[in-house]
Backbone bond lengths (Angstrom), bond angles and torsions (degrees), N, CA, C in turn:
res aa  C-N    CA-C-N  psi(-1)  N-CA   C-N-CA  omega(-1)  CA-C   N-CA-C  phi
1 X - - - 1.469 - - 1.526 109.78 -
2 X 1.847 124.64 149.07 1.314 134.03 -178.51 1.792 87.29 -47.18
3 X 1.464 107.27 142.38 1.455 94.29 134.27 1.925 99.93 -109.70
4 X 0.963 85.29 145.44 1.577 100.93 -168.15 2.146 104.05 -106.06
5 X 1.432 109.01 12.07 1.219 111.32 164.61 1.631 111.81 -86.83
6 X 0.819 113.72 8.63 1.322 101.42 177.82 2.420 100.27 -148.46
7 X 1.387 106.57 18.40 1.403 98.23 142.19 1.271 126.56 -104.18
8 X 0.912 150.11 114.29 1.732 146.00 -165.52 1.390 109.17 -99.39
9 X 1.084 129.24 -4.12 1.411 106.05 -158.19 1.755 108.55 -163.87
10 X 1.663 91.80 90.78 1.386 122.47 -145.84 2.043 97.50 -92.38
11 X 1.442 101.69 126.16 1.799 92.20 -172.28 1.878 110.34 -111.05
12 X 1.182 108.52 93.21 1.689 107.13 177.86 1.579 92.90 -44.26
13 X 1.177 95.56 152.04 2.076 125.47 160.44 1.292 103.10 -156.08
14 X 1.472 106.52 128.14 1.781 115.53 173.52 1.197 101.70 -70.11
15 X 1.370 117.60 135.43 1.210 142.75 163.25 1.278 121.44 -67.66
16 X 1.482 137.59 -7.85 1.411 121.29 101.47 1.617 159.19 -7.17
17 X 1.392 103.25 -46.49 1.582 135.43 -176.02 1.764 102.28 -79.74
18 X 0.848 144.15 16.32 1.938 128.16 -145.53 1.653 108.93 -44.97
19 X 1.683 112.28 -21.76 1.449 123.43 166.51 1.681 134.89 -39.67
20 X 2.017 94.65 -29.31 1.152 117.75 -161.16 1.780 101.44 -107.84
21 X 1.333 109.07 -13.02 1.780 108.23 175.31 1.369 117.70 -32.60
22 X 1.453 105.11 -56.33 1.643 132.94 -144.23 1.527 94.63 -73.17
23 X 1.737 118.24 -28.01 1.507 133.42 -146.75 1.716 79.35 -67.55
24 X 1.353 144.59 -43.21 1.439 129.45 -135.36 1.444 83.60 -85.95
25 X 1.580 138.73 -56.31 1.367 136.91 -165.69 1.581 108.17 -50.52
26 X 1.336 95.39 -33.94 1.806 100.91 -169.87 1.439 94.97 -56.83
27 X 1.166 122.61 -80.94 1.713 149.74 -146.32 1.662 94.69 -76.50
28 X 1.345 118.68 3.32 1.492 135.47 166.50 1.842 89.96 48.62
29 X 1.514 133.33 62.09 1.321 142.83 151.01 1.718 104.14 -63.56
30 X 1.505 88.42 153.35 2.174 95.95 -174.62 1.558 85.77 -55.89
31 X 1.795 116.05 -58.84 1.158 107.43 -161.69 1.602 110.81 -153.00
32 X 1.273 110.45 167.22 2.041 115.36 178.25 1.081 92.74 -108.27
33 X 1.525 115.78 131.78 1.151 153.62 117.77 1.670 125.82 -28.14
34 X 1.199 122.62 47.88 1.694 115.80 169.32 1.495 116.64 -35.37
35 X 1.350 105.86 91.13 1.860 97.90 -162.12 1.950 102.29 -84.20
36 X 1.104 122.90 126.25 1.728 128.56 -167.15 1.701 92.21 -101.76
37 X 1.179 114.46 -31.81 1.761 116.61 -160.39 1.452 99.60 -109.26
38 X 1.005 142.17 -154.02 1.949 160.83 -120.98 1.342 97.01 -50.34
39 X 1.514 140.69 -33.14 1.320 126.52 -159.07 1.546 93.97 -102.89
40 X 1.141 131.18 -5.30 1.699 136.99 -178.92 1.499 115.05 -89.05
41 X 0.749 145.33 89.80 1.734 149.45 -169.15 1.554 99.86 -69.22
42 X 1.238 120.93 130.64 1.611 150.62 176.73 2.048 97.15 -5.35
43 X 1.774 87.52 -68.98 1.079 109.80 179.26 1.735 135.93 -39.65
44 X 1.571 111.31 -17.92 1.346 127.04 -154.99 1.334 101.49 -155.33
45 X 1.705 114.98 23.96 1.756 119.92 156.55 1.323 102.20 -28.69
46 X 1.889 95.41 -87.67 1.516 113.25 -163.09 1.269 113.94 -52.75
47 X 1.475 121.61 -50.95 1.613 112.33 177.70 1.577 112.96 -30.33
48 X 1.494 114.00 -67.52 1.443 108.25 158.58 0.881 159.10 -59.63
49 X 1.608 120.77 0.60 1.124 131.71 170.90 1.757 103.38 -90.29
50 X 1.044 91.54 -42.21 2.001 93.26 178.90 1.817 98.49 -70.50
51 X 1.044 117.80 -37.34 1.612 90.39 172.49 1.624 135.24 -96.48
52 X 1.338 96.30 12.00 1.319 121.87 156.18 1.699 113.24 -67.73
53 X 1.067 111.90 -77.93 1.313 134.09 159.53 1.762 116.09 -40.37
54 X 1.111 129.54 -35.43 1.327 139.24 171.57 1.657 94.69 -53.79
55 X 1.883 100.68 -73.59 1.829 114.19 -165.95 1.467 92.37 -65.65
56 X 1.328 139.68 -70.82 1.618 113.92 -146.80 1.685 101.61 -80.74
57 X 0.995 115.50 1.07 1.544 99.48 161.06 1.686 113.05 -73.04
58 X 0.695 123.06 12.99 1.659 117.77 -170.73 1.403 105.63 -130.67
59 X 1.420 117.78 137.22 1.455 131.99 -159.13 1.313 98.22 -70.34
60 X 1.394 132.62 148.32 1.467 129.20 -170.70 1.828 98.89 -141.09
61 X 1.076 119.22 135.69 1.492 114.14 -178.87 1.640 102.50 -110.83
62 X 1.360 116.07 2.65 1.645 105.39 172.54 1.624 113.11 -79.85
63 X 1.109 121.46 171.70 1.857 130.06 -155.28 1.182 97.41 -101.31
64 X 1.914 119.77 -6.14 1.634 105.89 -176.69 1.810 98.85 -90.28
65 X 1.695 87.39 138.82 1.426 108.29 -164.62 1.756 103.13 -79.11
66 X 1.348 134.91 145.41 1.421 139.37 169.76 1.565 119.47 -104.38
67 X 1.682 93.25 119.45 1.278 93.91 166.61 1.926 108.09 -121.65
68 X 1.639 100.62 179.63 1.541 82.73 175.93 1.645 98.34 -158.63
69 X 1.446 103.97 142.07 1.478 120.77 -179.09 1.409 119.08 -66.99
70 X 1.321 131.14 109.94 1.314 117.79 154.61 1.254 137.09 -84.00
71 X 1.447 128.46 172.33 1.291 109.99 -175.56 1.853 88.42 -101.19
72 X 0.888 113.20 175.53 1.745 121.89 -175.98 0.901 137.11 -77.64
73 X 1.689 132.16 120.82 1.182 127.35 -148.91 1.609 131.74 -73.10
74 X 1.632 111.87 8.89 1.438 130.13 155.21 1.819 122.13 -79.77
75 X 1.566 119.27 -2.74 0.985 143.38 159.30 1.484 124.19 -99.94
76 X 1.452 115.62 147.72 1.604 126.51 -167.48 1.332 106.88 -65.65
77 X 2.197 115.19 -38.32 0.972 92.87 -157.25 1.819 98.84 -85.33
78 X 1.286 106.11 -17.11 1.900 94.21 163.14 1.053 115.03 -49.65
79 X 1.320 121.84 -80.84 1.344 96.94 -176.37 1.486 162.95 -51.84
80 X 1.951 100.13 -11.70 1.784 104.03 115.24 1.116 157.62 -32.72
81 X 1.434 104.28 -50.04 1.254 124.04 -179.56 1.450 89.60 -64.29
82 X 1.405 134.04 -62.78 1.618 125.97 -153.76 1.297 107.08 -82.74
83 X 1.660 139.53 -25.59 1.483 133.97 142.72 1.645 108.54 -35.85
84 X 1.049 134.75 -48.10 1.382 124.18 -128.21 2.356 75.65 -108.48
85 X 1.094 101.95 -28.54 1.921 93.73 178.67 1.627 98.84 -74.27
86 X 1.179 108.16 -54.89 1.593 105.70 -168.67 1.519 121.97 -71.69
87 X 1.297 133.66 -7.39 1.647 152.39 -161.22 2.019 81.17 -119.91
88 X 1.075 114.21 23.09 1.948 99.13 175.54 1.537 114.05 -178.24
89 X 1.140 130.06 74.22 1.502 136.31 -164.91 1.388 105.94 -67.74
90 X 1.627 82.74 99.53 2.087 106.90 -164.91 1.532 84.12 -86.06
91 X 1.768 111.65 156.31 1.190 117.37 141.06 1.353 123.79 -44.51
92 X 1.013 137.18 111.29 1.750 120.83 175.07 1.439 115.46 -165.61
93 X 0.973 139.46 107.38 1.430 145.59 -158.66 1.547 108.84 -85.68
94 X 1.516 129.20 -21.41 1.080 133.39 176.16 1.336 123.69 -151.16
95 X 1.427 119.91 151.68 1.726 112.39 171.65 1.751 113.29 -139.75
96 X 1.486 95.50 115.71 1.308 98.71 -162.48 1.457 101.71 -90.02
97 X 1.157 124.29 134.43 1.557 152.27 158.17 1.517 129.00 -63.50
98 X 1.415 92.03 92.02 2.046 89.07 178.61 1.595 125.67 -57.33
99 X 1.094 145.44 151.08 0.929 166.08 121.10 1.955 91.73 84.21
100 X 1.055 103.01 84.52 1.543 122.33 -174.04 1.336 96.56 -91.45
101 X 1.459 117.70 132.03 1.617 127.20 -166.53 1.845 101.11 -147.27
102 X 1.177 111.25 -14.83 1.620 121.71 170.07 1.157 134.77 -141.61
103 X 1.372 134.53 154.21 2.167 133.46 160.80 1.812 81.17 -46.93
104 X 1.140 127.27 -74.16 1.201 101.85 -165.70 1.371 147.11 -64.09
105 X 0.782 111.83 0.33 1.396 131.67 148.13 1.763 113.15 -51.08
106 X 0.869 136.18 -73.94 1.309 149.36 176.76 1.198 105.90 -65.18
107 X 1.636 115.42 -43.90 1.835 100.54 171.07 1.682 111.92 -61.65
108 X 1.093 111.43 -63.41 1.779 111.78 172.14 1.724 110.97 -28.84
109 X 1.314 101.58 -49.69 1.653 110.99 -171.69 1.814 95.26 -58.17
110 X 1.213 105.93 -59.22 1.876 108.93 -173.95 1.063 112.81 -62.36
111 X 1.364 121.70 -46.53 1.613 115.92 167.02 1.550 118.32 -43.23
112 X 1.340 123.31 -63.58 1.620 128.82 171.48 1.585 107.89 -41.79
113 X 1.904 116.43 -60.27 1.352 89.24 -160.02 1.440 103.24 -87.64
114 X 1.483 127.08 4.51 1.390 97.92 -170.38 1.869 112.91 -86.97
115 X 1.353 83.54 15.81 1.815 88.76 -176.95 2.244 90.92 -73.78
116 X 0.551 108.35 -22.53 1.625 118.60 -168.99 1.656 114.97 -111.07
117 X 1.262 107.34 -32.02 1.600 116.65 -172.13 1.147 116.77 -134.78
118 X 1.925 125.70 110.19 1.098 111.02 155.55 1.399 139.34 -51.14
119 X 1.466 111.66 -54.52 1.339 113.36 -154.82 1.706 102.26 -117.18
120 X 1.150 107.54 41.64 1.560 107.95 -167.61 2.148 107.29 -78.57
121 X 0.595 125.77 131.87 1.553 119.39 176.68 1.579 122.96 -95.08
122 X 1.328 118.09 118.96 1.481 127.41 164.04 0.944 142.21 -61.83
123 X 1.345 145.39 92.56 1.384 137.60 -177.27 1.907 109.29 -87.38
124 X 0.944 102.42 147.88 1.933 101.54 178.73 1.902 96.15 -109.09
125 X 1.042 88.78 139.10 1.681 104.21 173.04 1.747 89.59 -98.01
126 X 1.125 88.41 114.95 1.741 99.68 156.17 1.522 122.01 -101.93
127 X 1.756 113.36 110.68 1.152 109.03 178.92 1.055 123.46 -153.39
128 X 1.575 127.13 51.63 1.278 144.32 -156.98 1.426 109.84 -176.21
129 X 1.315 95.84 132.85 2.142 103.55 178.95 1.586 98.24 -36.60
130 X 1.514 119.24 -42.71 1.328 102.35 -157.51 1.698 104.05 -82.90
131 X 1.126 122.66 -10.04 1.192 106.35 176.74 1.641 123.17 -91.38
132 X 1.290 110.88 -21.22 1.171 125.92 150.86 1.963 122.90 -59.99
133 X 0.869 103.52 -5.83 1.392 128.96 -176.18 1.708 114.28 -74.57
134 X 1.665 68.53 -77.20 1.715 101.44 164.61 1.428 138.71 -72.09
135 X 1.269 109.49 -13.50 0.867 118.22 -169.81 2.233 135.80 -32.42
136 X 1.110 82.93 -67.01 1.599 106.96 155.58 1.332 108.08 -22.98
137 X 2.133 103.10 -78.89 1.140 95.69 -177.89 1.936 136.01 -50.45
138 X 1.380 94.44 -40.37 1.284 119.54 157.70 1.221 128.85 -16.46
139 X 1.732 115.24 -64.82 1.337 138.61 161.44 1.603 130.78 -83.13
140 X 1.399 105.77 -8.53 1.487 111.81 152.38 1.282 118.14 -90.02
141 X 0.897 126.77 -23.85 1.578 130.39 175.24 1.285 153.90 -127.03
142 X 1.767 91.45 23.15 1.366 116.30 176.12 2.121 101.16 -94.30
143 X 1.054 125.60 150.81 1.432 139.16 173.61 1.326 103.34 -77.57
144 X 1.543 101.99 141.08 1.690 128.86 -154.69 1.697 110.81 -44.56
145 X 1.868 97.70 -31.33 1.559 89.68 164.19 1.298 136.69 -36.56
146 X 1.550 116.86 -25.21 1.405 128.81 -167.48 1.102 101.70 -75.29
147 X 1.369 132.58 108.60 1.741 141.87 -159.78 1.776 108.17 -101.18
148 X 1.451 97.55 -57.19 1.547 106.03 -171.31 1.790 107.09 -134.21
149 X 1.160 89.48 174.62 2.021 96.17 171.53 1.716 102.51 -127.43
150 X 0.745 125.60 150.31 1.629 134.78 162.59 1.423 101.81 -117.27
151 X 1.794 97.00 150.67 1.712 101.75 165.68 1.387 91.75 -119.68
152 X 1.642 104.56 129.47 1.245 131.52 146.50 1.508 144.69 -73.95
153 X 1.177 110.20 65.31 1.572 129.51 -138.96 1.624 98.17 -70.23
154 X 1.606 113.34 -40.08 1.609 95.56 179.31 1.214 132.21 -69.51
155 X 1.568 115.58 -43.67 1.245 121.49 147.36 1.550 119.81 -24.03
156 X 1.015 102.27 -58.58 1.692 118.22 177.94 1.280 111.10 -29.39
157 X 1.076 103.55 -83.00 1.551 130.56 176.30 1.876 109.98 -34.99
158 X 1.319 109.53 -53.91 1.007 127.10 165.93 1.493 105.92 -29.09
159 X 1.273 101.84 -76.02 1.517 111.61 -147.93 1.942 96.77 -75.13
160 X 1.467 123.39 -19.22 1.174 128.65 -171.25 1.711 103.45 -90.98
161 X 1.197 120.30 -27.29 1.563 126.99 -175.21 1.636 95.72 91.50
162 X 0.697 123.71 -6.07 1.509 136.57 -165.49 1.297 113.76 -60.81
163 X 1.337 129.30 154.54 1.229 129.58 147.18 1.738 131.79 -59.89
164 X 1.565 123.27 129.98 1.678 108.41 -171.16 1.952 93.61 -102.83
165 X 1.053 99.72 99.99 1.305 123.42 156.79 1.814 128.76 -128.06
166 X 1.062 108.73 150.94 1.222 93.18 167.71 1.247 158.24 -69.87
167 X 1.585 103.92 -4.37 1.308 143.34 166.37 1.339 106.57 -63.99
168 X 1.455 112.21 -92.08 1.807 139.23 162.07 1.766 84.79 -7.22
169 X 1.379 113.21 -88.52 1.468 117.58 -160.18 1.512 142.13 -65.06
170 X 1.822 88.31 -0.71 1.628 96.38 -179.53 1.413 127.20 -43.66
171 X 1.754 106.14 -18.70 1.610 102.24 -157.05 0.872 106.75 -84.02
172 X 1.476 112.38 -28.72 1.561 128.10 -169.62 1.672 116.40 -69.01
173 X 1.730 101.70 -44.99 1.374 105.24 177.37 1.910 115.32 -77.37
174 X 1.269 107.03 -4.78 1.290 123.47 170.92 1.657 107.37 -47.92
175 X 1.606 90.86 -70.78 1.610 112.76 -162.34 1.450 91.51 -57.66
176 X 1.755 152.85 -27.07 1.130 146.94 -119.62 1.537 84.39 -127.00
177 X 1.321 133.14 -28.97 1.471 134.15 -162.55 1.715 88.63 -89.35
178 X 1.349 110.58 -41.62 1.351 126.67 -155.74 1.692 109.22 -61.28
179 X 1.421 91.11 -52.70 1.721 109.73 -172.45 1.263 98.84 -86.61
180 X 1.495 144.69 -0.92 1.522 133.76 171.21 1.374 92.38 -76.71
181 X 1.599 101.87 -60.04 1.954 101.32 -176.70 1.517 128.47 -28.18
182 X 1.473 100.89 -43.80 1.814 104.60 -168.46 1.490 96.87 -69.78
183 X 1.670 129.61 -22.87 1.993 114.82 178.50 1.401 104.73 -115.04
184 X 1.285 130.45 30.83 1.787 125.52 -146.26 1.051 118.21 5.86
185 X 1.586 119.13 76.45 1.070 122.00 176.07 1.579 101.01 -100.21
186 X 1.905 116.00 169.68 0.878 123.93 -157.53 2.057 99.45 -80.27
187 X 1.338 137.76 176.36 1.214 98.27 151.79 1.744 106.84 -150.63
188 X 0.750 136.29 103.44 1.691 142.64 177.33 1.193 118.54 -43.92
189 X 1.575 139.28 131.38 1.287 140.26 169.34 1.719 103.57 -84.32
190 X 0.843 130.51 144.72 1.827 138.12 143.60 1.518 108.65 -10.42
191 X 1.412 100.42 136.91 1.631 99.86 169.44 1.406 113.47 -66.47
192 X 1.453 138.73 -179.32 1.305 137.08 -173.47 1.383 99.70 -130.43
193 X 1.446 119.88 86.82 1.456 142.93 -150.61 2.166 99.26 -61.28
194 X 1.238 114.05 -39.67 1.252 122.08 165.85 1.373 133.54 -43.87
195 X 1.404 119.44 48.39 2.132 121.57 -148.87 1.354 104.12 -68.39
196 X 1.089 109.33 1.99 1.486 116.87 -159.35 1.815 107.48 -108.11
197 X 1.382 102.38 -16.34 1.651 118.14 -163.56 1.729 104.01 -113.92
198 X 1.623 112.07 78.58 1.676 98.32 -165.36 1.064 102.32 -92.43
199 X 1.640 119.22 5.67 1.910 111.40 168.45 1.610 111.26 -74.89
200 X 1.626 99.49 -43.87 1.634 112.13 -175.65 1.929 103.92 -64.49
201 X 1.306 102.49 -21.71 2.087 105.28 167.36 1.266 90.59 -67.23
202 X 1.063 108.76 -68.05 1.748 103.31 -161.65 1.534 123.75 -53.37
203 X 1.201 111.13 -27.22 1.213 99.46 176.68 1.130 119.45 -77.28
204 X 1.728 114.26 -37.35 1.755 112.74 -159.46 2.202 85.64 -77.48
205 X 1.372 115.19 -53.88 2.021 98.19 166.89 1.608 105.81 -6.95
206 X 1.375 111.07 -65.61 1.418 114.46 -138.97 1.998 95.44 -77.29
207 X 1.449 100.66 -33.20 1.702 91.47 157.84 1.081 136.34 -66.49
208 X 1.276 111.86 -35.21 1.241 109.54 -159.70 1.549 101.51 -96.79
209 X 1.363 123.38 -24.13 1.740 123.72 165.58 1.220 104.91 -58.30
210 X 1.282 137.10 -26.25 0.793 114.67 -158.66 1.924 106.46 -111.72
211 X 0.966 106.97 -7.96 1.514 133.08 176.85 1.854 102.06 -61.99
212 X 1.773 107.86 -64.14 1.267 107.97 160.07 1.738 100.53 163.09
213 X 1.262 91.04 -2.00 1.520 96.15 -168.62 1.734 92.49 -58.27
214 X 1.417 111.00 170.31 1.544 129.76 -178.55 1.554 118.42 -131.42
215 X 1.568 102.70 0.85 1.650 97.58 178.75 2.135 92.66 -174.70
216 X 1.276 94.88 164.84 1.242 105.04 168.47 2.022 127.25 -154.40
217 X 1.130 84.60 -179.02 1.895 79.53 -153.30 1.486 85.68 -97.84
218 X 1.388 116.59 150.27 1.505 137.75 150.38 1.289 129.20 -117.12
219 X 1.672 103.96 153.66 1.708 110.81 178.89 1.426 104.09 -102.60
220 X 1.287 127.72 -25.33 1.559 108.14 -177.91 1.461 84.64 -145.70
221 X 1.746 101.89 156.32 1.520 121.58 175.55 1.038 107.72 -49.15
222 X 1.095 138.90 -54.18 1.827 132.90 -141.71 2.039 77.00 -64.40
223 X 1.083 134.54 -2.72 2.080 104.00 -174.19 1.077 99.70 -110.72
224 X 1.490 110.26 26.64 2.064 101.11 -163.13 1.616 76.84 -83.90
225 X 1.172 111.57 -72.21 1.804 106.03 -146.94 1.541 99.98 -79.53
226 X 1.296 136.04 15.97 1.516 120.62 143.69 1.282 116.46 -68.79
227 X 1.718 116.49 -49.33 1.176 118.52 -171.73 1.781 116.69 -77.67
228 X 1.167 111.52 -12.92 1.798 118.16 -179.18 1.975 90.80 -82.09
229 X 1.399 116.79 -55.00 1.266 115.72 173.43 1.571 130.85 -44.56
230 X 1.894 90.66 -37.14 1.720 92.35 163.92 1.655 130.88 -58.10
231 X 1.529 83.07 -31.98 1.843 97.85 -168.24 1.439 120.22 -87.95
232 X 1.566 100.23 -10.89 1.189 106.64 -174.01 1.615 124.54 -82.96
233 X 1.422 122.64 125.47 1.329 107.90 -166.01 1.925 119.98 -55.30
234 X 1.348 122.14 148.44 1.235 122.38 166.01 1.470 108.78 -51.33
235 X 1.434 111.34 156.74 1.330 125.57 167.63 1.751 111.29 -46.44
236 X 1.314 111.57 -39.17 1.611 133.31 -160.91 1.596 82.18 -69.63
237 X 1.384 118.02 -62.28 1.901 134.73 -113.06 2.424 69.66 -84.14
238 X 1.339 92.43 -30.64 1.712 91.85 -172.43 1.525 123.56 -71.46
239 X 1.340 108.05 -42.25 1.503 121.42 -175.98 1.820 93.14 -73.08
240 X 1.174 113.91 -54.41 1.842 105.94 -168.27 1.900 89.19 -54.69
241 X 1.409 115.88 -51.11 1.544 103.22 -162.80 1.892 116.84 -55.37
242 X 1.317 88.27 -35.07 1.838 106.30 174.13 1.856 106.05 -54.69
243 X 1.428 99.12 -64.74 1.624 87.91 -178.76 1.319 113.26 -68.94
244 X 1.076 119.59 -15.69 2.171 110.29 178.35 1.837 99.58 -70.07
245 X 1.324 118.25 -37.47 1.754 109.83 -177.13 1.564 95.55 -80.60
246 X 0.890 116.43 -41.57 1.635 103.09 174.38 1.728 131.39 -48.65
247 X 1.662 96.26 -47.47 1.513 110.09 161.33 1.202 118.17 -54.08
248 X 1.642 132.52 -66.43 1.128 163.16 100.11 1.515 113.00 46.09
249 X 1.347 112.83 -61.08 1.300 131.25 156.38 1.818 127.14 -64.61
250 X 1.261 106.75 -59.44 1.596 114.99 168.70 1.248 112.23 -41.67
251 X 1.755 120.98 -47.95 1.085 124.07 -155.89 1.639 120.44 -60.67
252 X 1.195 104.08 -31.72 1.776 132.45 -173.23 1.730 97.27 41.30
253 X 1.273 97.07 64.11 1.823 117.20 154.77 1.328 99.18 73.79
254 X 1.594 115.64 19.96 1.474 95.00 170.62 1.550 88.41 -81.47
255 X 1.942 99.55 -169.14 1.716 115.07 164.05 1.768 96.75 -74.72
256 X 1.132 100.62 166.70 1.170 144.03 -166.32 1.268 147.43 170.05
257 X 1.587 119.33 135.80 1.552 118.05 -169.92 1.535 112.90 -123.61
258 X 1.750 103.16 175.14 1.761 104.77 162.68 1.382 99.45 -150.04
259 X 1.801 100.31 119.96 1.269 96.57 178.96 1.391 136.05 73.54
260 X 1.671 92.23 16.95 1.878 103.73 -165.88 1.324 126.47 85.56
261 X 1.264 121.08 -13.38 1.211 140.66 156.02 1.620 127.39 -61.51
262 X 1.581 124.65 106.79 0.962 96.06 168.44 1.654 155.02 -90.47
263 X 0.752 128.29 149.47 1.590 121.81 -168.33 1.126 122.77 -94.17
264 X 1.476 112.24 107.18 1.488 120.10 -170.48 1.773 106.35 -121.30
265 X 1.555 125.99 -149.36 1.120 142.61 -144.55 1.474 78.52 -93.06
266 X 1.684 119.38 -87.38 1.043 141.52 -153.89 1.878 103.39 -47.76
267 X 1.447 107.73 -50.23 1.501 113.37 173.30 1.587 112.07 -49.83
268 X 1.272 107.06 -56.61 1.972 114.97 -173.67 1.205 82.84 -62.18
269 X 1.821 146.70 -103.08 1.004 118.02 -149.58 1.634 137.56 -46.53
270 X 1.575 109.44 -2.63 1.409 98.92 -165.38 1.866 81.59 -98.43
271 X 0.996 137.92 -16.08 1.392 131.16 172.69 1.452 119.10 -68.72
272 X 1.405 99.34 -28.72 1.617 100.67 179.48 1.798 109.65 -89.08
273 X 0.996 95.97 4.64 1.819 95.08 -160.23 2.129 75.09 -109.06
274 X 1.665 129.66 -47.80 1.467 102.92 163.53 1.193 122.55 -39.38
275 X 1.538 123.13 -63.16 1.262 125.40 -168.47 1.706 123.78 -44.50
276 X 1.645 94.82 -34.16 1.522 104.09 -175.69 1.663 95.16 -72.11
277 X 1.203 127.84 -55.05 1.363 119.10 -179.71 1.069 129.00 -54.79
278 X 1.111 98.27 -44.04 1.706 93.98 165.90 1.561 126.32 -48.41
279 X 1.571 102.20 -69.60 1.255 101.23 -165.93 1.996 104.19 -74.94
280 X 1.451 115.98 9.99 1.545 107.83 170.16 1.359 100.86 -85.18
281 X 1.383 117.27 -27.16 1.794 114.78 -169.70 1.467 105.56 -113.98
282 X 1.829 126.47 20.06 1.615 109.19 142.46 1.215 134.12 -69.89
């Protein structure tokens, strides 16, 4: 199965577009997003679902990973969408779930694809008071498929009357950093709808990295390699993580420090989990 802690930097394409697939390998993104729901107009379901199904049916030797949007399985065209994944064993490493409000939700979802897919991974789009609500429950009681969470901030906003800022929405993406922690799950911030504004990217990166999130979603290439660059550890943040498993290692479970620091469980693994990022995103 993806581990999706170490792709950060996730690229929607309407499933409409089939022109725009190829765009995530180009701009070397962790992964494409086959989006089936919000960027697909009523009119041009099926067009996109058949060229969804056209591209990830076909063997691909590039490293960008595939995931793909459905629309929801209380809707017709979901339940297309989940005939048309399970009736055709697409390349696809993940299938992210809009507006996730229950475990059941994701259990229904695992039940359907695992008739077709072992090791396929779930992400939940969180984008509604109630799923923010629920959340917890959500992540205690969804099946191991459940890989990552995304926050869906416009939706969000939507459904709150609210303003989508990053301010307005901290609480929400709070609970979303919060409830990945209790299963280490992966967890995605909102795309940064502005493609045009790479100071206003940079800033909300620098919140939301630092908030706890580990990756975030995009609408157009030009934010893949700001946002993979955000996530990516410093040269510094790598060499200190290298000598803590080294210490870490020598020690054979005695105590031990670096730099006054002490070196425990939680520290060594969070050094080895830099190192992996790093050297997955040189």
């Amino acid at each position: 199965m993806i581990n999706l802690h170490i792709h950060p930097a996730l690229l929607f394409t309407p499933g409409n577009k089939p022109t725009l697939f190829q765009k995530g390998a180009e701009v070397e993104a962790s992964a494409v997003i086959i989006d089936l729901e919000d960027s697909v107009p009523k009119s041009e379901k099926q067009l996109a679902r058949d060229n969804a199904v056209h591209y990830l049916s076909k063997k691909d030797s590039n490293t960008t990973a595939n995931i793909i949007r459905i629309n929801h399985l209380t809707s017709n065209e979901g339940l297309k969408d989940i005939l048309a994944i399970t009736t055709s064993k697409l390349q696809i490493e993940a299938v992210l779930y809009p507006k996730t409000e229950s475990s059941n939700d994701i259990q229904q979802l695992d039940e359907l694809l695992s008739q077709t897919y072992e090791d396929l991974a779930i992400i939940a789009l969180i984008e509604t008071a109630n799923g923010t609500i629920n959340i917890h429950n959500i992540v205690k009681n969804s099946p191991q498929k459940l890989q990552a969470l995304m926050f869906g901030a416009a939706d969000y906003a939507y459904d709150l009357n609210c303003d989508n800022s990053i301010n307005v929405l901290s609480s929400a993406r709070s609970k979303i950093v919060e409830a990945s922690a209790t299963k280490n799950l992966a967890c995605y911030d909102s795309p940064y709808f502005d493609f045009n504004n790479e100071d206003g990217l940079l800033k909300e990166l620098n919140i939301v990295k630092t908030m706890g999130f580990n990756g975030k979603a995009a609408i157009h290439p030009k934010q893949i390699s700001t946002i993979k660059s955000s996530f990516k550890p410093t040269q510094e943040e790598y060499e200190k993580a290298e000598k803590i498993v080294e210490i870490y290692n020598n020690s054979k479970g005695k105590a031990c420090q670096y730099q006054g620091e002490m070196i425990d469980v939680p520290v060594y693994s969070k050094a080895k989990q830099i190192i992996t990022i790093f050297n997955k995103l040189n």
